[in-house]
C-alpha positions in Angstrom: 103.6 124.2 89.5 104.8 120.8 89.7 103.5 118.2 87.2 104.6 114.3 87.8 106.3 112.9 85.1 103.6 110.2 84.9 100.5 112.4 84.2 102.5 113.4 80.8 101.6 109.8 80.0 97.8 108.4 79.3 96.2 105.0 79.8 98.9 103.6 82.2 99.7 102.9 84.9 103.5 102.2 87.2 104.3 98.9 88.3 103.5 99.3 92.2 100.5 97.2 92.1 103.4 94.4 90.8 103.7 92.9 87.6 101.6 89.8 86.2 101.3 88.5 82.6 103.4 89.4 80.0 104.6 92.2 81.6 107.0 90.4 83.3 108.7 89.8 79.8 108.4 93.1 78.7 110.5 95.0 81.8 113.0 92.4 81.2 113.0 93.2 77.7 113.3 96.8 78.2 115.3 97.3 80.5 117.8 94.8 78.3 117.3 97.0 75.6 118.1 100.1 77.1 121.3 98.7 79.3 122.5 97.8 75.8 122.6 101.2 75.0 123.5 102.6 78.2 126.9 100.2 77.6 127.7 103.0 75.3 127.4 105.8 77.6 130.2 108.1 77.8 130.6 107.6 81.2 133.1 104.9 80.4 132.1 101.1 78.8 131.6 97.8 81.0 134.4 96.8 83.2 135.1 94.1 85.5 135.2 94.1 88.9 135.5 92.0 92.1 132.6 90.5 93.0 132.5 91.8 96.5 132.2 95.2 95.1 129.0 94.4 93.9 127.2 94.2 97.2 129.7 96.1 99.3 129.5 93.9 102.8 132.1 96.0 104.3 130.3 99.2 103.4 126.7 97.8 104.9 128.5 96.9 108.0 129.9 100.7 108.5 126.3 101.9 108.0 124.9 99.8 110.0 127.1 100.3 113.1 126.5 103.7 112.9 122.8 103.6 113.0 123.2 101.4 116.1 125.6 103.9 117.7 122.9 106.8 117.0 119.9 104.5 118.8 122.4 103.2 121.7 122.3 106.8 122.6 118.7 107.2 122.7 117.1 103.7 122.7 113.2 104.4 121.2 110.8 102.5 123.4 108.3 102.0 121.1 107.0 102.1 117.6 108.8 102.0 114.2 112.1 103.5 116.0 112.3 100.4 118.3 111.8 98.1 115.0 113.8 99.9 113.2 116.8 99.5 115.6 116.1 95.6 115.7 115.9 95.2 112.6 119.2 96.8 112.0 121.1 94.6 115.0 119.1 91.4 112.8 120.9 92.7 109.2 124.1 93.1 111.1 124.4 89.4 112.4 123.4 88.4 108.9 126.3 90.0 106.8 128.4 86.9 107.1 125.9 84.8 105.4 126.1 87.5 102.9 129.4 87.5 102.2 128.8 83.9 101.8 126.3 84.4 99.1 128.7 86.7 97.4 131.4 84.1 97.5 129.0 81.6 95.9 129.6 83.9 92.6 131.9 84.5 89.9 135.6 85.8 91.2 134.4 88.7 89.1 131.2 90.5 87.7 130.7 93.5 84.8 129.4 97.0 86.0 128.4 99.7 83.9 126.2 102.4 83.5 122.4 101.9 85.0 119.3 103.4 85.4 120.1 104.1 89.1 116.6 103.5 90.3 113.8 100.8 88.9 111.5 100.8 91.2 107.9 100.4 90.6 106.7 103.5 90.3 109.6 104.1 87.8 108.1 101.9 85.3 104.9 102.9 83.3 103.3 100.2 81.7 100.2 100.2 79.5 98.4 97.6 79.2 101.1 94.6 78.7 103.8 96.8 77.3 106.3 99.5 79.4 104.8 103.4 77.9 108.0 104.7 80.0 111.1 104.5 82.2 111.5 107.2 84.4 113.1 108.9 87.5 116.5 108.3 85.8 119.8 109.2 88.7 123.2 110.8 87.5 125.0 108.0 85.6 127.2 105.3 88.0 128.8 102.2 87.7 126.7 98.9 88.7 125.9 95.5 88.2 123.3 95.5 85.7 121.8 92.4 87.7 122.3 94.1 90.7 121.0 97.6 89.4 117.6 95.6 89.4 117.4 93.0 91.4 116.7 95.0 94.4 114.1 96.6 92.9 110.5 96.7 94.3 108.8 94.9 91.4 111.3 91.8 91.4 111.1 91.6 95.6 107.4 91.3 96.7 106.6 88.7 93.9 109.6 86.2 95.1 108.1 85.3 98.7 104.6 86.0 97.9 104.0 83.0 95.1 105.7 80.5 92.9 104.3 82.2 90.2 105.6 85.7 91.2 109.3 83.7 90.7 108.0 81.9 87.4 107.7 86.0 86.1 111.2 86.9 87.2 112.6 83.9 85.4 110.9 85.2 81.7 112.2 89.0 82.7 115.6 87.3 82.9 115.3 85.3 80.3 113.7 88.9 78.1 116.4 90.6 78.8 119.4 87.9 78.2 117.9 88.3 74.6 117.9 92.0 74.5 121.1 92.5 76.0 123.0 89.2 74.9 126.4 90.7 75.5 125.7 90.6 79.4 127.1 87.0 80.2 124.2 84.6 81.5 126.2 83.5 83.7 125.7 86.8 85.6 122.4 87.2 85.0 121.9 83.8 87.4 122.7 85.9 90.4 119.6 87.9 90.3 117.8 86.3 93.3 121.0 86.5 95.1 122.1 89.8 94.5 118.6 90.8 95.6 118.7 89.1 99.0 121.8 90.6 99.7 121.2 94.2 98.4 118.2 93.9 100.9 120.4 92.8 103.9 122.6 95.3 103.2 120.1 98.2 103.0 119.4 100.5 105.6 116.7 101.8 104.2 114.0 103.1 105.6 115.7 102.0 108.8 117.5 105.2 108.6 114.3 107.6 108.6 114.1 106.6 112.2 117.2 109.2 113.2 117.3 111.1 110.4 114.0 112.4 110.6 111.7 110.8 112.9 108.4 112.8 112.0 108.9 112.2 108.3 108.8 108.7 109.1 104.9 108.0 107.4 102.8 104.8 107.8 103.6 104.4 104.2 107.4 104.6 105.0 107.1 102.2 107.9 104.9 99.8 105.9 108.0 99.9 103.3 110.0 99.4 105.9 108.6 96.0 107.3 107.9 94.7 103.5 111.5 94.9 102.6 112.3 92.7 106.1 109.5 90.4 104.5 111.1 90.2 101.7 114.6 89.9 102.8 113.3 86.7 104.6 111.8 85.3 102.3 114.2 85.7 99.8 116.8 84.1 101.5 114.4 80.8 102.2 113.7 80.9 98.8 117.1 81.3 97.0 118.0 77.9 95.4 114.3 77.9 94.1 114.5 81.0 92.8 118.1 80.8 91.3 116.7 77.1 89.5 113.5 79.2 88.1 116.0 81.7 86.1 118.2 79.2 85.6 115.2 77.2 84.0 114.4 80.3 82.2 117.8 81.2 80.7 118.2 77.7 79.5 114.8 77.6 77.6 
């Protein structure tokens, strides 16, 4: 029988409801802490690379063609399918302001080993402190920014409220101080690494020729909060990247 990792785990709860409080500090400072270590992985130490590696444009455009090739060939009439392939012509046309965004960084960024997937229901909190991190992938190479910035905790919270942004700022700031070898300098592209990650994404867009019937309401309400939050993001950028500035300067 199959037991979720989280039921091992008492009195907590993940992160999917979002994060409020103090917890904000506390994933920032745990996930500092244990990217420290993870520097040390034997999987091979922090390296530089370009920063268009990062969020790989060219790689989100191949992806994106492809899935417009498979619903020329069908078109879907209706439904998430039909969303789906708008929304995937509306991420195309918006790669060159990515690759904008990604010129508006350093010439260069460090990658190293990561978690490979924070999303909320990854993180187990208790009360105001993280009881776990969990759902761990095989070891790869990323930003550690980038690694998280994506992530479903640090997404909804940016468009929603000013105060969702305020949070993200002290889980930047929690980890700079956990992790201080990561420059801060990097750490400022957060917000902008998120909105591109996002753009670049063709997820759950995917599910609609993949597998249509395992496409759930849940999946298709995913689907349309990551747009959401995509669009938001992007309105929001230079307020966002003054909050964690704000933050990192404290």
């Amino acid at each position: 029988m199959a037991v979720p990792v989280a039921a091992c785990f008492e009195n907590m709860e993940t992160a999917e409801g979002g994060l409020s409080g103090d917890r904000w500090a506390a994933v920032g400072e745990t996930v500092g802490r244990l990217y420290r270590i993870l520097a040390q992985h034997p999987a091979g130490p922090p390296r530089r690379v370009p920063a268009r590696e990062v969020c790989d444009v060219k790689r989100a455009r191949q992806r994106l063609d492809r899935l417009l090739v498979f619903f020329a060939k069908k078109p879907p009439a209706s439904g998430f399918p039909a969303w789906a392939r708008e929304t995937a012509a509306r991420r195309l046309d918006a790669l060159p302001a990515v690759t904008a965004m990604i010129k508006g960084l350093w010439t260069s960024m460090t990658v190293q080993t990561v978690h490979g997937d924070l999303a909320s229901s990854n993180l187990l909190l208790r009360g105001q402190r993280v009881a776990a991190l969990i759902g761990f992938r095989p070891p790869g190479h990323r930003s550690p920014p980038g690694s998280w910035g994506g992530s479903s905790w640090t997404r909804a919270p940016f468009w929603q409220s000013r105060s969702g942004r305020l949070g993200l700022g002290a889980a930047v700031a929690a980890y700079r101080a956990a992790d201080p070898a990561l420059p801060a300098k990097e750490l400022l592209a957060v917000p902008r690494l998120a909105a591109g990650y996002l753009v670049c994404s063709v997820y759950p867009l995917c599910g609609a020729v993949d597998d249509p019937a395992a496409v759930t309401p849940e999946l298709a309400a995913c689907g349309h909060n990551r747009q959401a939050a995509m669009a938001g993001l992007c309105e929001r950028l230079v307020e966002a990247e003054e909050v964690v500035l704000h933050d990192l300067l404290r």
